[in-house]
C-alpha positions in Angstrom: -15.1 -36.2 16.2 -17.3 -37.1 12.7 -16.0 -36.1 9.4 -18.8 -33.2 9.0 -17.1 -31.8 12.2 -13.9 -31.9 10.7 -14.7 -30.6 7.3 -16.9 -27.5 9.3 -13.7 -26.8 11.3 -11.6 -26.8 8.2 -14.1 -24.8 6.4 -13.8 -21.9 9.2 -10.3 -21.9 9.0 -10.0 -21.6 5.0 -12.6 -18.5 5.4 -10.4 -17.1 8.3 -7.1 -17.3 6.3 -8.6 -16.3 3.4 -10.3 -13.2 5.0 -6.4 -12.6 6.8 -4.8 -12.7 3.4 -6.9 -10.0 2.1 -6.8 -7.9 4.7 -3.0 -8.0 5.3 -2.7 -8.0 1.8 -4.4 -4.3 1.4 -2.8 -3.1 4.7 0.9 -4.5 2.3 -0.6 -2.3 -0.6 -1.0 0.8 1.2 2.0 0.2 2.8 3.6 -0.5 -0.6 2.5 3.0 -1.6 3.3 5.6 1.0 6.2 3.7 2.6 7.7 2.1 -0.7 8.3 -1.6 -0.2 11.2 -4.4 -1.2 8.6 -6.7 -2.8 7.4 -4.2 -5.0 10.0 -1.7 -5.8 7.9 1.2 -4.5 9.6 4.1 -3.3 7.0 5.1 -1.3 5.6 8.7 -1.4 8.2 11.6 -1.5 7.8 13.9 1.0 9.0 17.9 0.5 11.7 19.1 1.3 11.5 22.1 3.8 13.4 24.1 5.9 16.7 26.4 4.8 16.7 27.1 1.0 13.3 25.6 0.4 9.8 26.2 2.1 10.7 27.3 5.6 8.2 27.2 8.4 6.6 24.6 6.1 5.8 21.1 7.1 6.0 18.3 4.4 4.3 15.2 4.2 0.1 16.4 3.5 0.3 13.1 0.0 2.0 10.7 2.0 -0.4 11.4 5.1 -3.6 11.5 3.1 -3.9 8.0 1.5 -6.9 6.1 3.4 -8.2 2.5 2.9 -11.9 1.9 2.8 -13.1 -1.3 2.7 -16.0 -1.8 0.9 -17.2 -5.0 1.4 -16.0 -8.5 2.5 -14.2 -8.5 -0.6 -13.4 -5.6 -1.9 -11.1 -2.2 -0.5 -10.6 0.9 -2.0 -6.6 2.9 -1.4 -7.1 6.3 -2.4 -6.3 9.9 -1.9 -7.8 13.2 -2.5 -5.1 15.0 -3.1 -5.7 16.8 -6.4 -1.6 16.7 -7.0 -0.7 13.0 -6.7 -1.3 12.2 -10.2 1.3 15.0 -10.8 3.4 13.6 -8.2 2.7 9.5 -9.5 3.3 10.3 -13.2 5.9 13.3 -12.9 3.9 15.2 -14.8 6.0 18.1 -14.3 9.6 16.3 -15.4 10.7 17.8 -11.9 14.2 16.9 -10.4 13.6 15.2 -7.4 14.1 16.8 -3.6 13.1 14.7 -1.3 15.5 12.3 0.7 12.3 9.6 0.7 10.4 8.7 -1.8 10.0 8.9 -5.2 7.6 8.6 -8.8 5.5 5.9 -9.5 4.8 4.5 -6.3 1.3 3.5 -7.4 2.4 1.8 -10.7 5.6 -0.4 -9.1 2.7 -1.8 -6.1 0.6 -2.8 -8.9 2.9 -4.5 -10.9 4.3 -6.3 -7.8 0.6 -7.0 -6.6 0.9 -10.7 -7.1 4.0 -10.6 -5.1 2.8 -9.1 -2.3 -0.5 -11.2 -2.1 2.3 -14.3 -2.5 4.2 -12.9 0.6 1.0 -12.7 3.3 0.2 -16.0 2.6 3.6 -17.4 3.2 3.2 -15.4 6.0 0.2 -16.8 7.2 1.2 -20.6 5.6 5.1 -20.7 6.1 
């Protein structure tokens, strides 16, 4: 084996790891988001509360389903939602008791302030 061979290998494996971090990373911060997450503090999105006394017939769960990941280049991904309520629902915008047994406000704010700490915890992951 020559040293060029050996740095080329290493080389690959950097980009590979480094590619794995990012993507595990964004699949962590969506995660992070709907779910809720220990690393971040995110309660995850709150889904309704239906059935006797409250919507019945109704199925809950259209914010929490509708977040989508598109990754728009190599280096770059995009979390989003179209859901024309979820800033209502992310900022309480309402001061509204909450009803749901899952979830809560500010998932979106408590995954960004523990970003660093969840790109820390795929590489460990990756790199133990």
């Amino acid at each position: 084996m020559s040293f060029d061979a050996d740095l080329a290998r290493f080389a690959a494996k950097l980009r590979a790891r480094e590619r794995a971090v990012f993507v595990n990373t964004v699949s962590a911060v969506k995660s992070s988001i709907v779910d809720g997450s220990a690393v971040t503090g995110s309660p995850g999105q709150p889904v309704g509360q239906y059935g006797p006394g409250y919507h019945p017939g109704r199925v809950g769960g259209t914010l929490k389903a509708s977040w989508q990941v598109t990754f728009e280049s190599p280096t770059s991904a995009l979390i989003s939602t179209k859901i024309a309520y979820a800033p209502v629902i992310e900022y309480n915008l309402r001061g509204a008791q909450l009803r749901s047994t899952v979830g809560g406000f500010h998932s979106v704010a408590y995954t960004v302030g523990g970003f660093t700490r969840l790109v820390d915890a795929e590489t460990r992951k990756l790199n133990p």
